[in-house]
N, C-alpha and C positions, 0 to 999 in steps of 0.2 A: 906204635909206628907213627908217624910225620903225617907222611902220606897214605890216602886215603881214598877211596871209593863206597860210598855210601850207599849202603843194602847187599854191598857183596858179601860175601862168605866168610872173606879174611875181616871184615868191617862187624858181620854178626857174631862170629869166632870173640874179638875183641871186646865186646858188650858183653859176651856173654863171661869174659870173666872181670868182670867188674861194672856191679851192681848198682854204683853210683855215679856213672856218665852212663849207663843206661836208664835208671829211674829221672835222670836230668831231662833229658830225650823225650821219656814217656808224659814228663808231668809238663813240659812244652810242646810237647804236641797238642796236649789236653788243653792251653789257653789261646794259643795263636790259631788264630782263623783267616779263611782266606779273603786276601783284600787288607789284611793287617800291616803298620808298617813296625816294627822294630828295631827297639834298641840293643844288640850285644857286647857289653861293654864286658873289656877283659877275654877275647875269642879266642886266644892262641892260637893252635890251628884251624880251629874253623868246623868242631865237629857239630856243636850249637848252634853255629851258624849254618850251617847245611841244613839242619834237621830243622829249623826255621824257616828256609828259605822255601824248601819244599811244601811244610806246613801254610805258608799264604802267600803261594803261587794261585793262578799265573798273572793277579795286581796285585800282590803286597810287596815289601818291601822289608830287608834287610842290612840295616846299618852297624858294619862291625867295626869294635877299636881295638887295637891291639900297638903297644906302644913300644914295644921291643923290636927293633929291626929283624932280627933272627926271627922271630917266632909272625910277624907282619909277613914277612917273605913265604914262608910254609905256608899264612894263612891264603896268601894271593894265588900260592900254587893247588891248594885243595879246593878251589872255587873254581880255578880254571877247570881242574883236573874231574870235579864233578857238573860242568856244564852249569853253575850256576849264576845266569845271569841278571838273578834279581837278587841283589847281595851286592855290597859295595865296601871295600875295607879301607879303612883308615889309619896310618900309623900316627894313633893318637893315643894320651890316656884321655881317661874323664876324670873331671876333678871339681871343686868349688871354684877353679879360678883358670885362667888364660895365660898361658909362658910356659916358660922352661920349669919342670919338676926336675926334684931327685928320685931317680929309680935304684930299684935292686932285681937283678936276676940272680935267679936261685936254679938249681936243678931245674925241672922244666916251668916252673912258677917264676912268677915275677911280683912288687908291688913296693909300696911306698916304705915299708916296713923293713930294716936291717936284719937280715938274717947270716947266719954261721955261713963263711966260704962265699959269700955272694958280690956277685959283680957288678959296683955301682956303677949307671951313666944316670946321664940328662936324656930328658925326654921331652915331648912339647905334649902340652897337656891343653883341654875347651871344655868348658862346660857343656850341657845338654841345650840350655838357650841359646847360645851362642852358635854353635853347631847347627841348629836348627833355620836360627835367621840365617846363616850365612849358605847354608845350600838351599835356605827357603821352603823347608819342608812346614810341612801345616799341621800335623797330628802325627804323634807316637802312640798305638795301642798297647803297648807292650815293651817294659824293661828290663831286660834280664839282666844280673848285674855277676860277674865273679872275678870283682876285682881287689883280692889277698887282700882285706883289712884296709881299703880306704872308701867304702859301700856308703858310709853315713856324710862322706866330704861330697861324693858325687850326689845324695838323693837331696844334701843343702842346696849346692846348685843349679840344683834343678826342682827347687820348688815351685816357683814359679808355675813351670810346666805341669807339675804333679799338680796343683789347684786349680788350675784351667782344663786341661785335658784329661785329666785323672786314670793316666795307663796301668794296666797287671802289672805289677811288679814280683819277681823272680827274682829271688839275690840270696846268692851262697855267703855261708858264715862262718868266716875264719875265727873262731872265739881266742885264740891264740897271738894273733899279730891286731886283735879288735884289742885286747887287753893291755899289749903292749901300745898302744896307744892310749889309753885310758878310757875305753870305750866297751859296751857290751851288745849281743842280740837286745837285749830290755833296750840299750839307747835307740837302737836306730825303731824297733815296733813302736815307743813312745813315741819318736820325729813323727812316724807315718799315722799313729794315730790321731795325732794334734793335728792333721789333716783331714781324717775324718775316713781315713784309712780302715776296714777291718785286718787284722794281721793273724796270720795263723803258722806259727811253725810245723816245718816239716821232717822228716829223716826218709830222702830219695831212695835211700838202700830197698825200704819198704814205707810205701807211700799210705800202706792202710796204720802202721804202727803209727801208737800215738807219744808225743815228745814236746819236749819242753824248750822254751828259748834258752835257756845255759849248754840243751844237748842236741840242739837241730842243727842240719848238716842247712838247710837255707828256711827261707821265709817266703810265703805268698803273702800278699796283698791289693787288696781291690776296694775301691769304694760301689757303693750300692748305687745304681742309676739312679735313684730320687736325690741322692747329695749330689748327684753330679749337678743334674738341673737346678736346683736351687744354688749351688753354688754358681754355675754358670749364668743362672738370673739375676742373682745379687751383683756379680762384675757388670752386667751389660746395664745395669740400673746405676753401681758406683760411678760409669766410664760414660754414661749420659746427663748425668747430675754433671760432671766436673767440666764439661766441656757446652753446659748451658751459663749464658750471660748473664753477670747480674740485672742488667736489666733488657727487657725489651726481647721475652722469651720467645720464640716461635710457637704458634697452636700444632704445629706439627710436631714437635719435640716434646710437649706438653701429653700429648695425647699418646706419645710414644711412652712416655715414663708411666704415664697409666696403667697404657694395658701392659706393660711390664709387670709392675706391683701387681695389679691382678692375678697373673698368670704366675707371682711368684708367694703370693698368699695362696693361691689352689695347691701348689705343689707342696707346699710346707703345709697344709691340712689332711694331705694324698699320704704325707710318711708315714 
């Protein structure tokens, strides 16, 4: 069904017969806390986004994209229709770059990827940085990504984001339209671990089963608070070095870069 009411009967009926937009549900409930702000890219109608919104009420926040006019429309109407006002949607895709993409809709899916019978348009596509600076938002705790085989061109442009703020990442795995692009689950867990990511596949069907990157339905990843900090330390020591003069240094700048190094020697002796 489209439309939607979230905890009702006809809404738990539905989950209950399919195992995998209920273990979606379960295993994001389990990382977004409240006060979180999130990323849902790829929302279609908005079932993730709901169950998000709920999950980091009543300050967090919900930024959804959904790039397809049709399925943008359902999404705006399942937000009204569940009273959710910390949730915000956007008829955008995410992507490594800013403009007009080529899309395909497919049956109820959509994505960058050609498929059998599918409906191409244009779509207007932002990165995660850009997005960001431009509504001015300050931290994403959280990315959930399901978006058909273009997961590794969005978490490119948005690395930036990913080594400064280092959010959960949630992102389903089309191995089917990843291949037809020349890509695998192995590519995108290697991106994230060159980050400094730990990555763990999963299979939502059953979340305790254990499963491999060629056969997980998505991917978790998180870096460990202490890499956050050190990396966070190393940028605020890179970004104070580059904006000290060559000559005629300030004792105040001097003594900042200090106790920086300190505090960034404790933390790299702490891992």
């Amino acid at each position: 069904m489209d439309g939607f009411i979230y905890g009702s009967r006809e809404f738990r009926d539905e989950l209950e017969t399919s195992a995998h937009h209920a273990g979606e549900i379960r295993f994001l409930e389990s990382i977004a806390r409240p006060g979180s702000h999130v990323i849902d890219g790829g929302a279609n109608r908005g079932v993730t986004t709901v169950a998000l919104a709920k999950s980091v009420a009543p300050d967090g926040h919900v930024y959804a994209f959904e790039p397809v006019p049709e399925y943008y429309e359902t999404l705006r109407q399942n937000l009204s229709r569940n009273d959710t006002e910390n949730a915000s949607a956007f008829n955008l895709a995410l992507s490594n770059q800013t403009g007009r993409i080529r899309f395909y809709k497919h049956g109820e899916g959509s994505g960058i990827t050609p498929a059998e019978d599918a409906e191409m348009l244009w779509v207007q596509a932002t990165t995660i940085p850009d997005f960001l600076e431009q509504r001015r938002i300050g931290r994403i705790n959280v990315l959930s990504l399901d978006c058909e085989g273009s997961e590794l061109f969005v978490l490119r442009g948005a690395k930036d984001i990913l080594e400064e703020q280092s959010p959960q990442i949630f992102c389903e795995m089309h191995h089917g339209y990843l291949k037809e692009l020349g890509q695998s689950a192995n590519d995108i867990a290697d991106f994230l671990r060159d980050l400094g990511y730990e990555v763990q596949p999963l299979h939502v069907e059953d979340l305790d089963e254990q499963t491999t990157f060629e056969k997980c339905s998505h991917i978790y990843a998180r870096r460990q608070p202490e890499d956050n900090k050190v990396q966070r330390l190393k940028k605020e020591i890179a970004d104070l070095r580059a904006q000290m003069p060559i000559h005629s240094i300030k004792p105040s700048m001097m003594q900042r870069l200090e106790e920086l190094e300190e505090e960034l020697k404790a933390a790299q002796e702490d891992r």
